[in-house]
C-alpha positions in Angstrom: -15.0 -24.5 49.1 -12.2 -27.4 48.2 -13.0 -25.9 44.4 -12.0 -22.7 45.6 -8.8 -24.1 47.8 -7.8 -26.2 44.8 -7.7 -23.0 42.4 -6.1 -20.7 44.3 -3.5 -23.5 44.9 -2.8 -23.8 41.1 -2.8 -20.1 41.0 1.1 -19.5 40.0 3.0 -16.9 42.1 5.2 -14.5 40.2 8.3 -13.0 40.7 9.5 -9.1 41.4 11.3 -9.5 38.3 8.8 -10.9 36.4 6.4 -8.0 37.0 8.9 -5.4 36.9 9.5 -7.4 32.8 5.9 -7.1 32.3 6.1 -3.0 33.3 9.0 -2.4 30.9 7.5 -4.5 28.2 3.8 -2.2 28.6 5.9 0.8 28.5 7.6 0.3 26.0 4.5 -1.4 23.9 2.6 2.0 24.7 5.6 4.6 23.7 5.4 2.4 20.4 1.5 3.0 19.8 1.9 6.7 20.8 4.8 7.3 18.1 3.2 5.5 15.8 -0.5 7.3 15.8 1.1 11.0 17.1 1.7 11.3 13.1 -2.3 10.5 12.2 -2.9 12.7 15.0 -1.2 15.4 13.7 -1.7 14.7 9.9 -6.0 15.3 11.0 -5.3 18.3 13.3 -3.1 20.6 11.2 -5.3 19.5 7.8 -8.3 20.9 9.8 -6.8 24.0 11.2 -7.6 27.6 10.0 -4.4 29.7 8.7 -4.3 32.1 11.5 -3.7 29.1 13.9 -1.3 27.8 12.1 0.5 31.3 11.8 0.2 32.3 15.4 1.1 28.7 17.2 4.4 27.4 17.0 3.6 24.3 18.3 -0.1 23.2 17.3 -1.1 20.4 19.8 -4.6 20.6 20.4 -7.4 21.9 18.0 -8.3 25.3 18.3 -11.3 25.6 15.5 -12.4 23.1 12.7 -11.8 24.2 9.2 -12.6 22.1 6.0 -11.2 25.1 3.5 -8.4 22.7 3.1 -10.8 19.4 1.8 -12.9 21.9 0.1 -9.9 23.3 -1.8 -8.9 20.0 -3.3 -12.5 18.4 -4.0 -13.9 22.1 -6.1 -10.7 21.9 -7.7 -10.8 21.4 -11.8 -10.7 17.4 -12.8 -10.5 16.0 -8.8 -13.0 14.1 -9.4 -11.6 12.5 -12.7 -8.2 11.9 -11.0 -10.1 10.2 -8.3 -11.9 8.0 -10.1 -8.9 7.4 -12.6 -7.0 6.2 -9.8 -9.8 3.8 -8.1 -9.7 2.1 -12.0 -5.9 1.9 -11.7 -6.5 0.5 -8.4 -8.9 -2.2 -9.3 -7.8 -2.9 -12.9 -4.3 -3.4 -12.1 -4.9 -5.2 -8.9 -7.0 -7.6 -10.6 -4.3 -7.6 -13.5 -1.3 -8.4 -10.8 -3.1 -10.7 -9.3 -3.6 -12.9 -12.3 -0.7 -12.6 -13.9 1.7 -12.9 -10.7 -0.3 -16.1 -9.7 -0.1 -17.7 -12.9 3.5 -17.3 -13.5 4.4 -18.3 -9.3 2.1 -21.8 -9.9 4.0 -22.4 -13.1 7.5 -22.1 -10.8 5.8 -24.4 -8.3 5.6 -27.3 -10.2 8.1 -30.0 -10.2 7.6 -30.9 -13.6 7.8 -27.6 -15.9 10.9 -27.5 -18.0 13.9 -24.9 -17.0 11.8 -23.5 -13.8 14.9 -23.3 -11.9 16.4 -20.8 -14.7 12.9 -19.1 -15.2 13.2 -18.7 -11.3 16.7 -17.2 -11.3 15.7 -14.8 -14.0 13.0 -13.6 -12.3 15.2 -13.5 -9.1 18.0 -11.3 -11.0 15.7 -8.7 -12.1 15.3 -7.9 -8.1 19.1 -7.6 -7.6 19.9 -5.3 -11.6 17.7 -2.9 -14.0 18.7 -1.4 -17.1 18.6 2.3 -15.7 16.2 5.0 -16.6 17.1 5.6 -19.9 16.4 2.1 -21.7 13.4 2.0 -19.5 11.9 5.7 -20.9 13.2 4.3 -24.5 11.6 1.0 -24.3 7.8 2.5 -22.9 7.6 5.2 -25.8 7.8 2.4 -28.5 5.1 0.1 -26.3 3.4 3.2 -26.9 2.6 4.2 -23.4 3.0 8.1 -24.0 0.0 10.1 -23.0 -1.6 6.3 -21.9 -2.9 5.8 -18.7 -2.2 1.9 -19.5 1.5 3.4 -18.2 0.6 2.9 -14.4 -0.9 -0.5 -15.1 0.6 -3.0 -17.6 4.5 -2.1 -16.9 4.0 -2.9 -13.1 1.9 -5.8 -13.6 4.3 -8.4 -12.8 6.2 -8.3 -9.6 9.0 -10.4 -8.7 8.7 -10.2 -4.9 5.2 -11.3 -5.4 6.0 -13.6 -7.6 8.3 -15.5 -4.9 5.8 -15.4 -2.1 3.0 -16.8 -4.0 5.2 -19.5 -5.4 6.5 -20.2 -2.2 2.8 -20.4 -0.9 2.2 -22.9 -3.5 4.7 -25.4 -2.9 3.3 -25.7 0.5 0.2 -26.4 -0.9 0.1 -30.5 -0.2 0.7 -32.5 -3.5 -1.7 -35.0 -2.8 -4.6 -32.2 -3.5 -3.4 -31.7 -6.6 -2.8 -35.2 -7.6 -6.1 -35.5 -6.9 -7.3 -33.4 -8.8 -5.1 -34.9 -11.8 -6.8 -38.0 -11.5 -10.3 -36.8 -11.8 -9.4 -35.4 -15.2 -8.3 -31.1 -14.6 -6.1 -30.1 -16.3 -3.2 -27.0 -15.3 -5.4 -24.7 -15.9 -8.8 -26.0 -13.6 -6.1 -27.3 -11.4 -4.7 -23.5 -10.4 -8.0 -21.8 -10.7 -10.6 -24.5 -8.6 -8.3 -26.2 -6.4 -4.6 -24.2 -6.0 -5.8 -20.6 -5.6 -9.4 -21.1 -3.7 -7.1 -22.8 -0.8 -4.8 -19.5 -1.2 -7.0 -17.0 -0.2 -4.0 -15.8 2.9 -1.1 -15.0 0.2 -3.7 -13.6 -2.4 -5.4 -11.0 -0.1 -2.0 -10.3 1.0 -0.5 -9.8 -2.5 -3.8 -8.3 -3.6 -2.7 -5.4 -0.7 0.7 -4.7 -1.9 -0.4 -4.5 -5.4 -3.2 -2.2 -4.1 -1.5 -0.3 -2.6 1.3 0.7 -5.0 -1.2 1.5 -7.9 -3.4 4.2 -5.6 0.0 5.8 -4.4 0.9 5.4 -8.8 2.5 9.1 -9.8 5.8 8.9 -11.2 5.2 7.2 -14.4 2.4 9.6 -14.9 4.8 12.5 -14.5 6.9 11.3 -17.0 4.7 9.9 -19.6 1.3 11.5 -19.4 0.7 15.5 -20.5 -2.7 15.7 -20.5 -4.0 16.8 -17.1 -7.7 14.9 -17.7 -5.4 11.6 -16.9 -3.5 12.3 -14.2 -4.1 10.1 -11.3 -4.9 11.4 -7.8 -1.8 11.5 -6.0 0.0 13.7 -8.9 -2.9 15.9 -9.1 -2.2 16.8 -5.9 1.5 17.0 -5.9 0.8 19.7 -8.5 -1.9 21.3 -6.2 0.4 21.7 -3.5 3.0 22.4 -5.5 0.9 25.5 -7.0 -0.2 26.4 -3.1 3.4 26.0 -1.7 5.8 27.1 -4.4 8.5 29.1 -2.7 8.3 32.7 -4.7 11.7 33.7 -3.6 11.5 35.3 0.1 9.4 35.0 3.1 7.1 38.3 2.9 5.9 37.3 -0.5 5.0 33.5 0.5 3.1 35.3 3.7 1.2 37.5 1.4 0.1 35.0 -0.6 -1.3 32.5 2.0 -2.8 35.5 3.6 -4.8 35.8 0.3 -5.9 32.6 -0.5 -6.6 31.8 3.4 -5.0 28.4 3.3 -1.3 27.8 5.1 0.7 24.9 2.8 1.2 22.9 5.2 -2.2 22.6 5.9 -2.7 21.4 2.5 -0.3 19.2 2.5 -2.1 17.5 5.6 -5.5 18.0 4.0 -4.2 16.2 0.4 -2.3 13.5 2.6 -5.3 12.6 4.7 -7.4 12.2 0.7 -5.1 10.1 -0.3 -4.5 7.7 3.1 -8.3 7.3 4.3 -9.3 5.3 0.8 -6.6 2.3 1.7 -7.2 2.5 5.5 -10.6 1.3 4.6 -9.2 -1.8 2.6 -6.8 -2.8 5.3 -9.3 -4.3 8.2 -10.9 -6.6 5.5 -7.3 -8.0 4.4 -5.8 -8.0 7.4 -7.1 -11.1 9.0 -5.4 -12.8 5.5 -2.3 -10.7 5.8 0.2 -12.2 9.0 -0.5 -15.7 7.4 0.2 -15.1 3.8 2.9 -13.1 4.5 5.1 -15.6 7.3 4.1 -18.6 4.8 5.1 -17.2 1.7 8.4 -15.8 3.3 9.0 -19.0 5.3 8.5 -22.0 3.4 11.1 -23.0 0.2 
């Protein structure tokens, strides 16, 4: 009984005002989480309704049947599955490729002694702030001979200077006494990063591993202006073209009806349908990064 009496006497009393803060900060939490998955919401419902519920609703809030025409359409289409897989080897390849060359260059900045780092550094830095423009850039891939080369979505974005500066950043937290260490047993640079600097940086990598991820699966633009043949396009632009071929405006309303009518499928079904293919694959990534990801991400921005 005196355990009792003593807890509830330790037991703090809170204010009207306090509460009332705790309302307002639930509500507002809430309306966030609501206008944040009301676009997933949609993006599933519409990309799984039929045409003629589309056609006849103006405001489709609730699902009225269950369609897959939509996923069918993309997955029988001609070379889906080659753009799929050619994307999961852009993925994986140039992942791996980022990785290793944006970790190699950010542990050479992070040590005191390498010659000219702090104008290495700066260059690197200037290259986030200026560009030569589209031009030079087209000129300069044709004579690295990336035309028609899937390489294109790979080597050219295989260095990243925001990466670069978290994972150097990272490193310099990294106490020197561990690498001294390691120094006197006999590594050299080399053992040093890869057995004792990047196993203790497994927070930035996964998190630098997910940017990197995620901009080679959503890779489409320098396809569309260096690669022609349509067995090497990656996912997301054979898409584009899909729902560009579906939605294309042919130059009034009747004839755009007419054609959905025929083919059964409403565009912006499609759309939905060939956003949900392409969202779904790095969704699944995410949960087995993201206990890496807040840590990486606030120590690699944070620390100087």
């Amino acid at each position: 009984m005196s355990v009792f009496t003593a807890k509830s006497s330790l037991k703090i009393q809170r204010s009207w005002g306090e509460k009332l803060a705790d309302i307002i900060i639930y509500t507002v939490l809430i309306l966030l989480l609501v206008a944040i998955l009301l676009p997933f919401y949609n993006m599933l419902l519409i990309s799984f309704a039929k045409y003629e519920d589309i056609v006849q609703t103006k405001l489709y809030l609730y699902p009225k049947s269950l369609d897959f025409s939509n996923y069918r359409r993309a997955f029988e289409a001609e070379n889906f599955a080659n753009s799929f897989g050619l994307s999961v080897f852009v993925t994986i390849t140039g992942t791996a490729l980022g990785l290793l060359m944006q970790s190699t260059a950010a542990y050479c900045l992070s040590r005191p002694h390498m010659p000219f780092r702090r104008f290495f550094f700066y260059l690197i830095l200037f290259t986030m702030f200026f560009g030569a423009g589209l031009i030079p850039w087209y000129t300069v891939m044709l004579a690295l001979g990336f035309k028609d080369s899937i390489w294109v979505m790979i080597i050219p974005q295989a260095v990243n200077a925001y990466n670069i500066i978290l994972l150097r950043n990272y490193f310099r937290s990294i106490p020197g006494e561990l690498i001294e260490s390691a120094k006197i047993d006999g590594a050299g640079e080399l053992r040093t990063m890869f057995q004792i600097v990047l196993p203790v940086s497994l927070p930035i990598l996964a998190t630098v591993a997910l940017f990197i991820a995620v901009g080679r699966w959503n890779e489409w633009y320098s396809a569309m202006i260096f690669i022609q043949d349509p067995k090497k396009i990656p996912l997301q632009l054979f898409l584009r073209r899909m729902i560009v071929d579906a939605t294309s405006d042919l130059g009034n309303d009747m004839k755009n009806a007419m054609r959905d009518a025929n083919i059964k499928i409403h565009g912006r079904s499609l759309q939905m349908a060939a956003v949900t293919i392409t969202t779904v694959p790095i969704l699944l990534v995410y949960p087995f990064l993201q206990r890496y990801f807040t840590t990486g991400i606030m120590i690699g921005a944070v620390k100087a």
